[in-house]
Backbone bond lengths (Angstrom), bond angles and torsions (degrees), N, CA, C in turn:
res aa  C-N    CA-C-N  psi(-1)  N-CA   C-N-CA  omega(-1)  CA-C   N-CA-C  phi
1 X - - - 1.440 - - 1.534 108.25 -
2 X 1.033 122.39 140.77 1.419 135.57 179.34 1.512 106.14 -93.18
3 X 1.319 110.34 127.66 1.623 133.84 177.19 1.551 119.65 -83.00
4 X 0.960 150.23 98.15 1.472 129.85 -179.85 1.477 106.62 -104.40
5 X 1.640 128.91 146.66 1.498 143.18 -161.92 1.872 87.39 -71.59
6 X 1.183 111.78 134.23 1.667 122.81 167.59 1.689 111.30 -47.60
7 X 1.657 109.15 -53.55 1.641 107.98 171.29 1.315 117.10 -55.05
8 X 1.430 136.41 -23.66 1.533 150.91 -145.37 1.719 77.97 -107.38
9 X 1.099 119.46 -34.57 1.350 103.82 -153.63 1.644 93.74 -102.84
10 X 0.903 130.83 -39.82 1.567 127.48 156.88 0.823 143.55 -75.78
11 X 1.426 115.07 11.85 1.488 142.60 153.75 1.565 107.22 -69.55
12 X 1.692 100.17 -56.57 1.724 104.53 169.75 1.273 146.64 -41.40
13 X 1.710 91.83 -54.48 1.222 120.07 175.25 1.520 119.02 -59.76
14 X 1.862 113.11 -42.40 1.280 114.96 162.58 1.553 123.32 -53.66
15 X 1.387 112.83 -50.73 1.537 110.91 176.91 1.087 118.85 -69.28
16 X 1.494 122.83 -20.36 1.475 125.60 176.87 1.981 105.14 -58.19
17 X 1.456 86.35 -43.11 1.503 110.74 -168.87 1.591 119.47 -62.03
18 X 1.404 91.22 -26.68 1.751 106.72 174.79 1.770 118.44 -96.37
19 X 1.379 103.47 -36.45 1.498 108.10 159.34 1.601 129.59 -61.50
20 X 1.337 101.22 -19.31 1.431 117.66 178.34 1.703 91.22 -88.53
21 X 1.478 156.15 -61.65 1.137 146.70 -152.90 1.760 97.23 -77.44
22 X 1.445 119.83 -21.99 1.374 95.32 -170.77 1.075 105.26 -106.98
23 X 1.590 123.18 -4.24 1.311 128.55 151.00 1.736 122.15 -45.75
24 X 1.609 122.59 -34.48 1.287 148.41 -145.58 1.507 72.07 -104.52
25 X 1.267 140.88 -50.96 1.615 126.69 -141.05 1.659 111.19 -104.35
26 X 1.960 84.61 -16.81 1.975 82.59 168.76 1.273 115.54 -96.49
27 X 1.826 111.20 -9.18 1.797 115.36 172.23 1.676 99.86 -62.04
28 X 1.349 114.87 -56.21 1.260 122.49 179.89 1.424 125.61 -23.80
29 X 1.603 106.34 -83.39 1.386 122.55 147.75 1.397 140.58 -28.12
30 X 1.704 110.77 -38.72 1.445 118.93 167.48 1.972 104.69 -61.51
31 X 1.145 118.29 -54.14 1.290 150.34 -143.75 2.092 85.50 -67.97
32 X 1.599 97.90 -67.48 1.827 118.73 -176.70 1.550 87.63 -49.10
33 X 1.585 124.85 -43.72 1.915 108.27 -142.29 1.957 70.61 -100.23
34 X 1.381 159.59 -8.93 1.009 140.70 172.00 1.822 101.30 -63.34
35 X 1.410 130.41 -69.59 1.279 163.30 145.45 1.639 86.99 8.72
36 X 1.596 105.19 -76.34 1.857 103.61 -179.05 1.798 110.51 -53.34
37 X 1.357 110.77 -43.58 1.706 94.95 -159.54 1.520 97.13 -85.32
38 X 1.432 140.87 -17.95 1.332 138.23 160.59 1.605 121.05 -32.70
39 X 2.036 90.67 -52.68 1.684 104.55 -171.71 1.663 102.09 -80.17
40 X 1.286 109.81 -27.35 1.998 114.05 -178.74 1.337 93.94 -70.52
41 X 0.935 115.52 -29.78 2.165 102.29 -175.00 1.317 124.96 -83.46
42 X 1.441 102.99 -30.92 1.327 114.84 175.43 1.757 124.55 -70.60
43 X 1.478 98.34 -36.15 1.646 136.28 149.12 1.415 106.68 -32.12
44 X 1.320 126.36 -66.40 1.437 156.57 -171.79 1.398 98.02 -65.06
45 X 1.191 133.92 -52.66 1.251 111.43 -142.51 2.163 78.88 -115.52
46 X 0.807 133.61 -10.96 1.725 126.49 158.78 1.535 92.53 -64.01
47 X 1.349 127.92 -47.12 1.930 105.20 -173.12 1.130 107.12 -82.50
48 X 1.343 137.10 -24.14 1.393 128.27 176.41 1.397 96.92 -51.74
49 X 1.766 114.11 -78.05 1.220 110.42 -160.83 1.675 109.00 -57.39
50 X 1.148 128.19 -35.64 1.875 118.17 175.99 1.639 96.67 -54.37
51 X 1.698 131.19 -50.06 1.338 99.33 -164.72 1.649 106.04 -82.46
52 X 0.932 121.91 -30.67 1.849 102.75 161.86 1.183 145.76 -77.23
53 X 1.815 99.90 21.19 1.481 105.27 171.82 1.173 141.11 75.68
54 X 1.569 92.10 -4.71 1.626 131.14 160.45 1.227 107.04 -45.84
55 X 1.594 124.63 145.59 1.083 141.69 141.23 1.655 110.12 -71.36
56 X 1.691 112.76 126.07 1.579 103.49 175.70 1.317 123.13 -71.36
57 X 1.334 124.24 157.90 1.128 118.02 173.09 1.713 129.73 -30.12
58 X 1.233 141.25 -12.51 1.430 135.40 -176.54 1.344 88.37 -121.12
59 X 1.549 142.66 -2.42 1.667 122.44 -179.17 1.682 81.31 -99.06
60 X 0.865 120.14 -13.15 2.576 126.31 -166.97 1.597 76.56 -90.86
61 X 1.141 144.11 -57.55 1.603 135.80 -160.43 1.589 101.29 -60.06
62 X 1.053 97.02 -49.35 1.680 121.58 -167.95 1.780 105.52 -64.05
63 X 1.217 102.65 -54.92 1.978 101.56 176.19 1.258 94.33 -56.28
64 X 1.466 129.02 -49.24 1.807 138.10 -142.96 1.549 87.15 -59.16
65 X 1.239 124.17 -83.29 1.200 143.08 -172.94 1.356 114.55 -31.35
66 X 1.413 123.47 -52.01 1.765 139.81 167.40 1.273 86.39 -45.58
67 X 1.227 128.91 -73.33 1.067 136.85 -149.94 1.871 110.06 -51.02
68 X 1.215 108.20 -74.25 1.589 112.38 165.23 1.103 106.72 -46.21
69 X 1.618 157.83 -39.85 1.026 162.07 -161.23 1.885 94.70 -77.25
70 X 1.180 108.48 -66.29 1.642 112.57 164.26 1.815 116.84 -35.99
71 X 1.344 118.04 -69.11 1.469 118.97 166.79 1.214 131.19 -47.11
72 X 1.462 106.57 -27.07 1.802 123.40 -179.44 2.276 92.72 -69.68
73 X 1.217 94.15 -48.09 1.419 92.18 -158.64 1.364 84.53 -66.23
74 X 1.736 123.24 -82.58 1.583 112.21 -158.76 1.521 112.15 -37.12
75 X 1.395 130.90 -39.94 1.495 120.79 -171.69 1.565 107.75 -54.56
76 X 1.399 115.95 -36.33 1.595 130.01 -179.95 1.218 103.38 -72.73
77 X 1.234 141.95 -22.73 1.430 132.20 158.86 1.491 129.05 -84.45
78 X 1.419 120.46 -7.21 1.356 139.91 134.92 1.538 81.68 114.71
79 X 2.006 114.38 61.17 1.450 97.54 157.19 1.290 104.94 -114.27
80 X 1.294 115.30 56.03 1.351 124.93 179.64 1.558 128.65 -40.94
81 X 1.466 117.09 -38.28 1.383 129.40 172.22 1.386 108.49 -55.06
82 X 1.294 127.44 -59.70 1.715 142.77 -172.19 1.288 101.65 -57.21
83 X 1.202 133.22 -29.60 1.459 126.30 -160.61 1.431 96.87 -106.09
């Protein structure tokens, strides 16, 4: 069996103990700066689509839907060919 000195070993245990808290404080931080580039992209991609005149993604859901809602009716009026 292998012996290790009590100071040797609470020397460890402390740095173990400190690598573990700054381990906890860069999950943290990774997690907060994920949170920022989520909200910067989403940011990003509303001015993309405003400067190209784009409709954003939920006003494009929103035509989509009119849209099938439009084809549903003409097919029910028997313009079946057009659609």
């Amino acid at each position: 069996m292998i012996t290790v000195e009590m100071d040797i070993f609470a020397k460890m245990k402390a740095e173990m103990s400190e690598l573990h808290k700054e381990n906890d404080a860069l999950r943290k931080r990774n997690s907060e700066l994920e949170q920022r580039l989520n909200e910067l992209h989403g940011e990003y991609m509303l001015l993309r689509y405003q400067l190209k005149g784009m409709p954003n993604p939920s006003e494009y859901l929103k035509l989509r839907q009119e849209m099938q809602t439009l084809k549903k009716e003409l097919r029910d009026r028997g313009w079946r060919d057009l659609v």
